[in-house]
N, C-alpha and C positions, 0 to 999 in steps of 0.2 A: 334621052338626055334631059328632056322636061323633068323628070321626077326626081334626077338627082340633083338638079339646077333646085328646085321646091325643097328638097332633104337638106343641100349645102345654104339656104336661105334661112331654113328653121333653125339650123342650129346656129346659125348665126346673129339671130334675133333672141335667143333663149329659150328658144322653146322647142328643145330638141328630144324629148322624150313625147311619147302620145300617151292618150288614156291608156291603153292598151300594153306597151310596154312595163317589161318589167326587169329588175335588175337581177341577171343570173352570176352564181358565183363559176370561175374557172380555173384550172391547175394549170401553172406554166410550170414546165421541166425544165429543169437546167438541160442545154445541148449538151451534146456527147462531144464532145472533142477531142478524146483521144482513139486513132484508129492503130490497131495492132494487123500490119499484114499477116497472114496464114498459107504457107504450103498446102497445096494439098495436087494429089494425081489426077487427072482429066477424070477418069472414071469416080472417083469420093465425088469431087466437083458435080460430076454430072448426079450421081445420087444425092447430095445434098440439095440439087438443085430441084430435084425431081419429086423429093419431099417436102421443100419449101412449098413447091407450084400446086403440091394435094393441099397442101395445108393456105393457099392464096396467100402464101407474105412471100418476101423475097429470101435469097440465102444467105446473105449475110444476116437478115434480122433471124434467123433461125439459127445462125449458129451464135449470137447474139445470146439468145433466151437462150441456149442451151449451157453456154457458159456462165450464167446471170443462176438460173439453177441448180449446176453445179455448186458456186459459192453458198448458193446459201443451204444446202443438202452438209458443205463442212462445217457451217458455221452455228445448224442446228444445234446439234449433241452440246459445243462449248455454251450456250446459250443454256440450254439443258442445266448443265451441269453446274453453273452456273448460278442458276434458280433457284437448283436443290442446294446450294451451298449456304444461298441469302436462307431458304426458310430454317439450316438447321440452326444460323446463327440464333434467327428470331425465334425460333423455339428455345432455346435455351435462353436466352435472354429472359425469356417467357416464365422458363422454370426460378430463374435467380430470383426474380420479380415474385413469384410466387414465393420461396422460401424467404423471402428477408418480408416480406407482408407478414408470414405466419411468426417468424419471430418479436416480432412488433405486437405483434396479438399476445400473445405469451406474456409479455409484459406488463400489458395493463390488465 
């Protein structure tokens, strides 16, 4: 109790950081808050459970990541495709850009 009495006193005085300390950065998550109940048959139950406990998380957080995986396994390819659609704009763009410079050239 002594030390946190000495800790609640520092930093009451202003002097709540030590030589030693130093300021680390941290990620807060947003909470999950929406929970979707799942069926499932005592036996999946028990093999999901059975694979969370090899893997040391719980079963809901496995089936968690497994749908969290899924999503983004479909949202690949659109992302994909996507990408190739932006480079073929900028590639052409690229060539207009090109063509009207060499027209310009021509001129003078």
């Amino acid at each position: 109790m002594a030390d946190i009495d000495k800790a609640v006193e520092r930093i009451e005085q202003g002097d709540a950081w030590g030589k030693r300390d130093e300021v680390i950065q941290i990620e807060v998550k947003r909470p999950l808050d929406k929970v979707i109940p799942i069926r499932l048959s005592a036996d999946k139950w028990e093999e999901l459970r059975q694979e969370a406990r090899e893997m040391g998380i719980g079963p809901t957080t496995l089936a968690r990541m497994w749908i969290l995986e899924h999503l983004r396994k479909q949202r690949t390819p659109f992302l994909e495709e996507k990408a190739k659609a932006q480079e073929e704009i900028i590639s052409r763009y690229q060539q207009i850009i090109k063509e009207e410079f060499a027209k310009k050239k021509e001129k003078v």
